[in-house]
Every structure is written in C-alpha cells, then in structure tokens.
C-alpha positions as CSV (number, residue, x, y, z in Angstrom):
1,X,24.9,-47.4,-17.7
2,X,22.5,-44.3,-16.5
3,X,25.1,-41.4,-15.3
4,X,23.7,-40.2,-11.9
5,X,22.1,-37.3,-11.7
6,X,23.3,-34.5,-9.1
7,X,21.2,-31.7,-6.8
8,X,22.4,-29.1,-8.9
9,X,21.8,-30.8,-12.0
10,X,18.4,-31.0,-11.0
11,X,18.2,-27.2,-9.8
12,X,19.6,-26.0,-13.6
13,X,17.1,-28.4,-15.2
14,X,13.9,-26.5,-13.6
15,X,11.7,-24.5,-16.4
16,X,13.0,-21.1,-17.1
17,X,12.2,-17.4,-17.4
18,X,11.0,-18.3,-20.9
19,X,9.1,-21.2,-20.1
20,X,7.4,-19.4,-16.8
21,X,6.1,-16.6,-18.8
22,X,4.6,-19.2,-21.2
23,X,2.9,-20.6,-18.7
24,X,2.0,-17.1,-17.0
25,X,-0.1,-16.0,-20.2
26,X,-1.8,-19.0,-20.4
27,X,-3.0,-19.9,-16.9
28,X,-6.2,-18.7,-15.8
29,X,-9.6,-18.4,-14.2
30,X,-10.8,-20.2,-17.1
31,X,-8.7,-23.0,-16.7
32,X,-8.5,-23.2,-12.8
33,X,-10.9,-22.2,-9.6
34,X,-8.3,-20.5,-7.8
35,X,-4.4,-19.5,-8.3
36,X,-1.8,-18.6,-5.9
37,X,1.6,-17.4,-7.1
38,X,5.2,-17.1,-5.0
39,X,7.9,-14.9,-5.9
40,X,11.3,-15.9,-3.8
41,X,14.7,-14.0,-4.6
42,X,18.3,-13.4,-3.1
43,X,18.7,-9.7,-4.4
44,X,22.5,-9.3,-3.8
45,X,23.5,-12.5,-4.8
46,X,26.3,-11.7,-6.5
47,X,28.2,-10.3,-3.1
48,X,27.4,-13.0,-1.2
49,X,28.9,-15.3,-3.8
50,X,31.8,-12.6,-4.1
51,X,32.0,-13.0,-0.1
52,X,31.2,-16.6,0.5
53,X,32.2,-18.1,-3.0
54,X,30.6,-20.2,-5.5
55,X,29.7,-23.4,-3.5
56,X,27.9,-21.2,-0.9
57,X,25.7,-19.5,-3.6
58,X,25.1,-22.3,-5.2
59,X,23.8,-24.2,-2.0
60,X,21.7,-21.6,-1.8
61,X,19.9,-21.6,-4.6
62,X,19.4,-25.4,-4.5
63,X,17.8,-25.0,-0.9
64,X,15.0,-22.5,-2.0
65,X,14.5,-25.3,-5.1
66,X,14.1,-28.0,-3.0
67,X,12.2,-26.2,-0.2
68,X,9.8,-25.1,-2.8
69,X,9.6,-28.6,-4.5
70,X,8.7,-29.9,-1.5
71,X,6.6,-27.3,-0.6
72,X,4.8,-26.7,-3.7
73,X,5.5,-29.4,-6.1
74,X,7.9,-29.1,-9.3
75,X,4.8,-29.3,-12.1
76,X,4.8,-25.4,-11.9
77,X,8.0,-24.0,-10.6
78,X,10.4,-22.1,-12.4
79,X,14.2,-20.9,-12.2
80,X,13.2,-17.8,-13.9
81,X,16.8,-15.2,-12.9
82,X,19.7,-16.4,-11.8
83,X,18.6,-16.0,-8.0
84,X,14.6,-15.7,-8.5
85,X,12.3,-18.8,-8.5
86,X,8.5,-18.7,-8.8
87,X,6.1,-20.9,-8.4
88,X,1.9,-21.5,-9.2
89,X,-0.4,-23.2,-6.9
90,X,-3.5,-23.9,-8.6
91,X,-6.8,-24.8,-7.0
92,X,-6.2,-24.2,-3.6
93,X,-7.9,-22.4,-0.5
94,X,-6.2,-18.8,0.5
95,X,-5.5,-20.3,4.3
96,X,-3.7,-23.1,2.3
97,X,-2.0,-21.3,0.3
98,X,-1.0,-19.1,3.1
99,X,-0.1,-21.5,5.1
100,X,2.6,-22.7,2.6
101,X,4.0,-20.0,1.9
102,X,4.4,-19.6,5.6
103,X,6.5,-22.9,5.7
104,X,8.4,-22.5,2.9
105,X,9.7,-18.9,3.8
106,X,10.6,-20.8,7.6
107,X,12.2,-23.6,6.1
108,X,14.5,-21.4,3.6
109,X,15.0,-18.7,6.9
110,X,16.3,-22.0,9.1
111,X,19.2,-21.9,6.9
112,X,19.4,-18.8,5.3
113,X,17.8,-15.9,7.5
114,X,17.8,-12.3,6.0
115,X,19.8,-13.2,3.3
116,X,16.2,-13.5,0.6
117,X,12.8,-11.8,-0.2
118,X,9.2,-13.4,-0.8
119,X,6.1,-12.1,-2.0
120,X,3.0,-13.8,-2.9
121,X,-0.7,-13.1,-4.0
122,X,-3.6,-15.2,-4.8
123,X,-7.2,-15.4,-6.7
124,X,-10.0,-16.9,-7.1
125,X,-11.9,-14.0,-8.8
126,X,-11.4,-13.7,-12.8
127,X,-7.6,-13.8,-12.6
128,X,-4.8,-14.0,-15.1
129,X,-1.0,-15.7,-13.5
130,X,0.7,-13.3,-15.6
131,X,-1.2,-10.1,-13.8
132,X,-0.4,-12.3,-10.4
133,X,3.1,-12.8,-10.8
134,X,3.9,-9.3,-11.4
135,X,2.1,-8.6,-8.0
136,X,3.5,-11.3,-6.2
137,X,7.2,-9.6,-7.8
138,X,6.4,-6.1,-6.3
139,X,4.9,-7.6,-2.4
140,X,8.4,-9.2,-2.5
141,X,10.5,-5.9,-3.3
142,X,9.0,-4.4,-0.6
143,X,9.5,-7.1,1.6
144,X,12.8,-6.6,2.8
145,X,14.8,-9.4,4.8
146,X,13.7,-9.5,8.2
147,X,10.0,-10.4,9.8
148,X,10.4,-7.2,11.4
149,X,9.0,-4.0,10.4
150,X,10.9,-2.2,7.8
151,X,11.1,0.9,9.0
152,X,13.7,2.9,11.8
153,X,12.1,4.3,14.7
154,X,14.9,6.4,16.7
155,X,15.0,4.9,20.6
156,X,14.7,8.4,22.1
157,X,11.2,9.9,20.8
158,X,11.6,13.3,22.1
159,X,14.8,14.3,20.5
160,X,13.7,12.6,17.2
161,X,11.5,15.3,17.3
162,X,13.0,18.4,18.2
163,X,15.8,17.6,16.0
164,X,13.5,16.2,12.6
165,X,10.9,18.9,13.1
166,X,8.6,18.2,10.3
167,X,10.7,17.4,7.7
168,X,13.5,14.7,6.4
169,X,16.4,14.7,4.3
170,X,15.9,13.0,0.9
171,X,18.1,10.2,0.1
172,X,21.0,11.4,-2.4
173,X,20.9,15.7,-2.2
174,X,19.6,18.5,0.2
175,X,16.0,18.2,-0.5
176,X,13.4,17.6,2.7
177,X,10.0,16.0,2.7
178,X,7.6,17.0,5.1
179,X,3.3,16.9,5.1
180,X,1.3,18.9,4.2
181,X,-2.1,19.1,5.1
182,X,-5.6,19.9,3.0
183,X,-8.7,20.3,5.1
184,X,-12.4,18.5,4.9
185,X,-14.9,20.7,5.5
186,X,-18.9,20.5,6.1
187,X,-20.2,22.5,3.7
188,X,-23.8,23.3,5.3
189,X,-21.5,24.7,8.3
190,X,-18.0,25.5,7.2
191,X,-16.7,24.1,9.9
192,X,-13.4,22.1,9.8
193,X,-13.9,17.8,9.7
194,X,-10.5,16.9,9.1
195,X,-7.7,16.9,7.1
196,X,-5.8,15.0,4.6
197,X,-1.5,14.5,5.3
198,X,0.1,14.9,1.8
199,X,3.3,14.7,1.0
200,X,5.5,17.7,-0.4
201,X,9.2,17.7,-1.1
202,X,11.3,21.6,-0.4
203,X,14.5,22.8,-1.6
204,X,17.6,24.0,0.3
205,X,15.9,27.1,0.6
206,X,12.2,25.5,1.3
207,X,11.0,25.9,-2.3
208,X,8.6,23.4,-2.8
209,X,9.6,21.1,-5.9
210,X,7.4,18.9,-8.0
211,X,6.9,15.6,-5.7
212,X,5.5,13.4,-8.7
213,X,8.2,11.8,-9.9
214,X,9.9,11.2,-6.6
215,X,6.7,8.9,-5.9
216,X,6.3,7.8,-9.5
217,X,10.2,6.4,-8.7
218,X,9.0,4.6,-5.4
219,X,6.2,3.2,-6.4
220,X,8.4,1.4,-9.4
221,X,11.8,0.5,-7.2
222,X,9.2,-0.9,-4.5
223,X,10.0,1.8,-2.2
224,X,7.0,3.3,-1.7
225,X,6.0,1.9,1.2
226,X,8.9,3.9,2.9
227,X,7.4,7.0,1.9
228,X,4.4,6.1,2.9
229,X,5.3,5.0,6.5
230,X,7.3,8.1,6.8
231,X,3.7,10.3,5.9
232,X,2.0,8.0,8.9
233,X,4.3,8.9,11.5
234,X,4.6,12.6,10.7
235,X,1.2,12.8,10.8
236,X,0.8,11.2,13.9
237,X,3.5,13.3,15.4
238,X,1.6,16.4,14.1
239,X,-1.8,14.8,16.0
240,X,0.6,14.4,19.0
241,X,1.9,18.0,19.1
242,X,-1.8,19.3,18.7
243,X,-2.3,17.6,21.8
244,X,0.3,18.9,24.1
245,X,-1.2,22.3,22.8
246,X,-4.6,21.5,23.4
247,X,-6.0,22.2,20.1
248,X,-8.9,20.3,19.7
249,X,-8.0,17.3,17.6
250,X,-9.6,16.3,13.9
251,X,-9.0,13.4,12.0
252,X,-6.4,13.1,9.7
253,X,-6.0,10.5,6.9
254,X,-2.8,9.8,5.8
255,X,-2.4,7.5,2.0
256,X,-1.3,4.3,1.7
257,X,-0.2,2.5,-1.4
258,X,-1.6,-0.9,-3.1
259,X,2.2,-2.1,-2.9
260,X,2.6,-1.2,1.0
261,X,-1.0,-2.7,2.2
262,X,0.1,-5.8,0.1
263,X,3.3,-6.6,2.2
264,X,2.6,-9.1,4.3
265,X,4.5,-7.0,7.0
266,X,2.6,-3.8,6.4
267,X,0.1,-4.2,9.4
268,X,3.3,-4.7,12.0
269,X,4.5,-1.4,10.6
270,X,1.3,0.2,11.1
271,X,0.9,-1.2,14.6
272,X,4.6,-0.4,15.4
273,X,4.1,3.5,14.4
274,X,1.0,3.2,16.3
275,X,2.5,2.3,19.5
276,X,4.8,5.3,19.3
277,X,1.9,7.5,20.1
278,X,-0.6,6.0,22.5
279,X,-2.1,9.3,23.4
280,X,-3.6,9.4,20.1
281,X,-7.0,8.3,20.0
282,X,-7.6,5.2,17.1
283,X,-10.7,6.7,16.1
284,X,-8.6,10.0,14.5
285,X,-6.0,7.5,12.4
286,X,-7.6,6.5,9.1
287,X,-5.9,5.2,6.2
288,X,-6.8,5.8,2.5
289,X,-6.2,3.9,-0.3
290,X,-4.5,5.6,-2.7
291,X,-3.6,4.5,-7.2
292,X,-6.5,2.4,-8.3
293,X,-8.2,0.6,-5.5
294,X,-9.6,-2.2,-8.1
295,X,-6.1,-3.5,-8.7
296,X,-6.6,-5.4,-5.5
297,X,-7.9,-9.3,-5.6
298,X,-11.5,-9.0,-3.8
299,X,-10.0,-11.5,-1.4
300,X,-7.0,-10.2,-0.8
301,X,-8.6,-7.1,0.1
302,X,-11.2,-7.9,2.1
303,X,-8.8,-10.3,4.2
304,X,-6.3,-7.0,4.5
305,X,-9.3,-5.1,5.5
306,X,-10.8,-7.6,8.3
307,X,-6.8,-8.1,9.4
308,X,-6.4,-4.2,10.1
309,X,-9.7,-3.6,11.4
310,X,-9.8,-6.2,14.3
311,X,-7.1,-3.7,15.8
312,X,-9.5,-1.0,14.9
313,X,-8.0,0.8,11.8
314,X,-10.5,1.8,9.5
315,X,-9.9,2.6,5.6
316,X,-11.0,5.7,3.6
317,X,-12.0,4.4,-0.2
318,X,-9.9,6.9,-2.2
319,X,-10.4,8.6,-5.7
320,X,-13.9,6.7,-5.9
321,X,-14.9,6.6,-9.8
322,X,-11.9,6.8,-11.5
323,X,-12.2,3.3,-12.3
324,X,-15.3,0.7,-13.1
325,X,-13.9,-1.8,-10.7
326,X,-14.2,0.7,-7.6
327,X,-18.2,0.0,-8.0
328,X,-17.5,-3.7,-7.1
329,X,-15.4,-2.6,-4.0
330,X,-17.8,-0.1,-2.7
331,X,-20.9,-2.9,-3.1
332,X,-18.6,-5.8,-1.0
333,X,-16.8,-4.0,1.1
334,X,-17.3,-1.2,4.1
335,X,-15.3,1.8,4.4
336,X,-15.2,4.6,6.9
337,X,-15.3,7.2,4.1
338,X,-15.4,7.4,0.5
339,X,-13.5,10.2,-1.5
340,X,-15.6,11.1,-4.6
341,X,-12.7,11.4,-7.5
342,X,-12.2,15.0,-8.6
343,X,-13.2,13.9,-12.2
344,X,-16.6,13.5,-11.2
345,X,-16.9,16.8,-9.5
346,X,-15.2,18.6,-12.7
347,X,-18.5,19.0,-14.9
348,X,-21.2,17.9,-12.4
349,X,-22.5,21.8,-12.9
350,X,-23.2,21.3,-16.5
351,X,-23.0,17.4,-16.8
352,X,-26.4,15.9,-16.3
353,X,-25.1,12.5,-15.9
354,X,-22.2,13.1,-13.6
355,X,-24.5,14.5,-11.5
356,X,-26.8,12.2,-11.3
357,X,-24.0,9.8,-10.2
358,X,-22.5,11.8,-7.8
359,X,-26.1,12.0,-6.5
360,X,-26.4,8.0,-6.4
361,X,-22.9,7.5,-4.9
362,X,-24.0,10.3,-2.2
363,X,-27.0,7.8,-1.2
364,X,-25.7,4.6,-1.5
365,X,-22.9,5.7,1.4
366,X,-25.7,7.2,3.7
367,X,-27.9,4.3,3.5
368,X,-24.5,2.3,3.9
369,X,-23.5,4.3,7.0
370,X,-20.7,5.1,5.2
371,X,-19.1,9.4,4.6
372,X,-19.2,10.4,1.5
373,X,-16.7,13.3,0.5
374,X,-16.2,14.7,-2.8
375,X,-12.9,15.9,-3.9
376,X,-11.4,18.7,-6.3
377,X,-14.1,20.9,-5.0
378,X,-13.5,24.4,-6.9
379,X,-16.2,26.8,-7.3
380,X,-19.4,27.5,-5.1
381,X,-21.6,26.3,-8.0
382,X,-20.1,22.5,-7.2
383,X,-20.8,23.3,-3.8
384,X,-24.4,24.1,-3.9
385,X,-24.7,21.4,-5.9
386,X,-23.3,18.5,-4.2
387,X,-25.3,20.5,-1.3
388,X,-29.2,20.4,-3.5
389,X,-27.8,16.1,-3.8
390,X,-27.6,15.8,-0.6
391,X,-23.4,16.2,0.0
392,X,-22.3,17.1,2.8
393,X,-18.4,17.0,3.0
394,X,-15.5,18.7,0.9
395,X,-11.9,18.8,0.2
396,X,-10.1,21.1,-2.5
397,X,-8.9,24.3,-3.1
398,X,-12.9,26.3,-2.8
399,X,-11.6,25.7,0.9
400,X,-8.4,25.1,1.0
401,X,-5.0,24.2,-0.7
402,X,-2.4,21.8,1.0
403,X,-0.4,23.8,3.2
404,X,2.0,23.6,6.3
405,X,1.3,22.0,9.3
406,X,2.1,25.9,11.1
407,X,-0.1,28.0,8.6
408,X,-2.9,24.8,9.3
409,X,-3.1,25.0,12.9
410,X,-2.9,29.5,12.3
411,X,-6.1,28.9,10.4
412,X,-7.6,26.1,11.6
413,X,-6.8,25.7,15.1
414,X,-5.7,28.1,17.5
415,X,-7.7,28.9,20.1
C-alpha cells in the first residue's frame, strides 16, 4: 500500500541550496543557447509566521512552489533558504522569459500581495547560472514589495523644500547627505558644459566625512538604489531652483548603479522623480552609469537602454576603460557621452600607448556622434594633450573639485 503523498511533502522534497549551487556551477552557455534565472523570497518570514502562525507560513511557501512549478517546471527549481526558491529556465526567448516571470509574480501577488520579493536576469551571451543567480538575488533585494516606486515623495513640494534644503538626515546618527557638484568644461574655451551631482556625507557641524563606505554598505545590503534616487531628485531640485533664479541652465548628470537600473521598477522611479519637476527640460537630465558597466548582460542592457530612451532619457557611459568589456558596450551600444576613466588620463603625458588610445576612443565617439569627456584631468600638460588628440571636454580638479551647490552657482553662475 503506497502512503499518499501531501503538498508539503512535495514542497520539502524540492532540490536544495546544495543541490542548486551544483547545478549553478555547472550550467552554461556551453551547454544551453540562452538562460533565465528567478530569484523569489519572503524576507520577514519569520514575523509573519510569528503573527499568522505556522499553517499560514507554510501555505505560503507551498503557493510560490507550486506557482513556480507551474510556471516554470520542477526540472530546475530549488528550495534553496527557508523562504527563498529559485528557479532556471533554459533555452528560452527574453519576452518569454519575461513574460513568465510576469505571471508567476501575479499569480503569487493574488494571494499574497506585498508580503515577497522577485528578481530575475537572463542571457544569451557567454553566461555562467552561478554569475546569474547572484544577479537575479541582488534585482530582488532591491525590489521591495509593492509595483510601485520605492521611493517617498512628500505631497507638498514646496515645503519639502524649504524645510530639506539640500541635504538629508542619514539613517541611524546626525550625519546629512547632500550633492555636490564637479563641473565639465570645454577646454578650447573654458567655458562651463555641465556638471556632474556627487554625493557627499557632512557631520553635525558640516565636516565632510569619507562617503565610501556608506555606498560600499548600499551597494552590498541592496540599498543603493535609495541613494541613488535621493542624488536624482536633489539634483533636479538644484536644476529647478536655477530656474526660478534665472541662471542659465547646464546639464547635470547624476549616477546610477548596475543594481538600481536592473530593478525592474527603476524606470517608474525615474519617471515618478521626473514628473515632480516638469519645468525641467529632458534634454538637461542624463544618467550615468556608474561600477563596471560590463557587468551588465548585452541584452539586458540594451533592452534597459531602448526602455528609458523611448521616454527620452539618455545614458552617459561612465569610467570608460577601466575594464575590457566596456569596448564591447561602446561598439553595440549608443550613448550620449562617454566619460574617459581617470586611469587613462594618469600617464597619457608620458605613456605612448595610453595616448594613442585615448586618441582612438576620442574618434571613435566623434565619428559615432557620441561626447567624449575625459576624467581625472589634473595638470595643463593632460590638457593640451587631450587638446593636440582632438579632446574637447574635461572634468577634474585642473578645473574644478566637487563643491556645494552655493559656492557652484558663486562661480559658475551668477549673473
């Protein structure tokens, strides 16, 4: 006699962490076309079966397993944490692949809205399921509970100003964050371009204090993409206050992380900041892509890129050369502006073949209708260099270090 076999039986029987990263390390582009990978999670699990009690947790769990058997198929989906599952779906289109997702993360929702998290990436360049998992694990840290936005906009705009100012508390002791700003220059004129929105972090007393490891943090807790959005709004608030003064207005380029852009959410957020400032012209909001620009899946990218742009955000390419997978981007894909990385400025004085690549990267963006800025300019000997190569643009501290929105517009700006 064959003892029947329950739902949760079932669920417990899935593949585990240990059998997942098994499988991670040894699927790849060499075995399949393409890969897609799904990361799902309940991250406070443990309250809500403190709150709600075991049967409720449990019932819970088994939805997102069957949902994603259904969904997905069983042959590669694992139970790899107590309330994380992933699964791998091999040789299948990106729309497909999206499109799954998309029903699985409704059919969970019906039941269960904001109480999980989902993330998911997919391939179908030279990929490894282990490098995919761990990005499908960080879009789905970011991505919070809700379909909306994640980010608070205060209902009366005005008074979030005057009472903010330029700065905001960070989480946990007295310290603020506020921009700073760095300007772009045209070195054959001197004359101001632009200007880059960084972000610093000040004392009680407005000391600054090393921001590096506060982002270092974010970017590994997955909350970097509220940083980021935080930089986007302050800087358009900044372009919004230049307005009222009637300064004349320059571009500024505020950073965006490869975790942020990867939220599926991300261009909502954008668009949501966006709409809090309709006086400012699209063609002065430019976005640049910050860490290592290579870590992104050609499609993924690309897709990202066309998704933004039909609402007319353009990207800036940052740190261009500090890796060898940049040169792929730049030859597929069209950017506003590309930021030469201050490494290849360094020793292009004395460095005959840094030069001669700066030089190449300068033409390929001209012929490419594409800006071409180098960054971590110094010295006027890297100036009338990049000026004998045919460079145009600048940023660093030969023309200017990051300073305050006040002392920017004192020596940029005022009429």
């Amino acid at each position: 006699m064959h003892e029947k076999t329950s739902p949760l039986d079932r669920l417990y029987a899935l593949p585990s962490h240990r059998d997942c990263m098994n499988a991670a390390y040894a699927v790849d582009s060499d075995m399949y076309s393409s890969l897609g990978v799904l990361a799902v999670d309940i991250p406070n699990f443990a309250c809500i079966k403190e709150q709600k009690g075991y049967e409720y947790g449990s019932r819970f769990l088994l939805r997102i397993s069957e949902v994603l058997r259904d969904v997905f198929g069983e042959h590669f989906l694992y139970h790899t944490k107590e309330a994380e599952f992933i699964t791998f779906c091999v040789n299948v289109t990106y729309e497909s692949f999206l499109n799954q997702c998309a029903r699985a993360k409704h059919l969970i929702g019906r039941r269960y809205s904001g109480q999980f998290r989902i993330g998911c990436t997919w391939s179908n360049g030279i990929f490894k399921a282990a490098d995919l998992m761990s990005k499908a694990r960080s879009i789905m840290k970011c991505a919070g509970f809700s379909e909306s936005p994640l980010i608070h906009f205060p209902e009366d705009r005005d008074a979030a100003e005057k009472e903010s100012g330029q700065t905001e508390t960070v989480p946990g002791n007295d310290w603020k964050r506020t921009i700073y700003l760095q300007p772009k220059v045209d070195m054959r004129t001197k004359a101001l371009v632009g200007a880059e929105a960084l972000v610093r972090v000040l004392d009680e007393n407005g000391r600054l204090l090393p921001h590096g490891q506060m982002i270092e943090s974010m970017e590994k807790n997955g909350t970097i993409q509220e940083l980021d959005y935080f930089v986007f709004d302050r800087t358009l608030e900044t372009l919004s206050q230049w307005k009222k003064k009637g300064y004349l207005l320059k571009p500024v380029s505020s950073n965006f992380s490869r975790n942020t852009l990867l939220n599926p959410s991300s261009l909502a957020s954008v668009l949501a900041i966006l709409s809090r400032y309709p006086e400012i012209p699209q063609e002065l909001v430019e976005l640049e892509i910050t860490e290592t620009a290579g870590d992104f899946e050609n499609n993924t990218f690309s897709e990202m890129i066309r998704r933004f742009g039909e609402y007319g955000l353009q990207f800036s390419l940052d740190d261009f050369g500090s890796s060898y997978s940049n040169m792929s981007m730049l030859a597929n894909l069209h950017f506003r502006s590309v930021k030469l990385d201050r490494s290849m400025i360094r020793n292009i004085t004395v460095n005959p073949v840094s030069r001669t690549m700066v030089r190449d990267v300068i033409k390929i963006c001209q012929d490419c209708g594409m800006v071409c800025i180098a960054e971590g300019v110094e010295t006027e000997a890297q100036v009338q260099t990049l000026l004998e190569d045919g460079g145009r643009y600048a940023q660093g501290y030969y023309y200017g270090k990051p300073m305050p929105v006040e002392e920017f517009e004192k020596k940029y700006l005022k009429l």
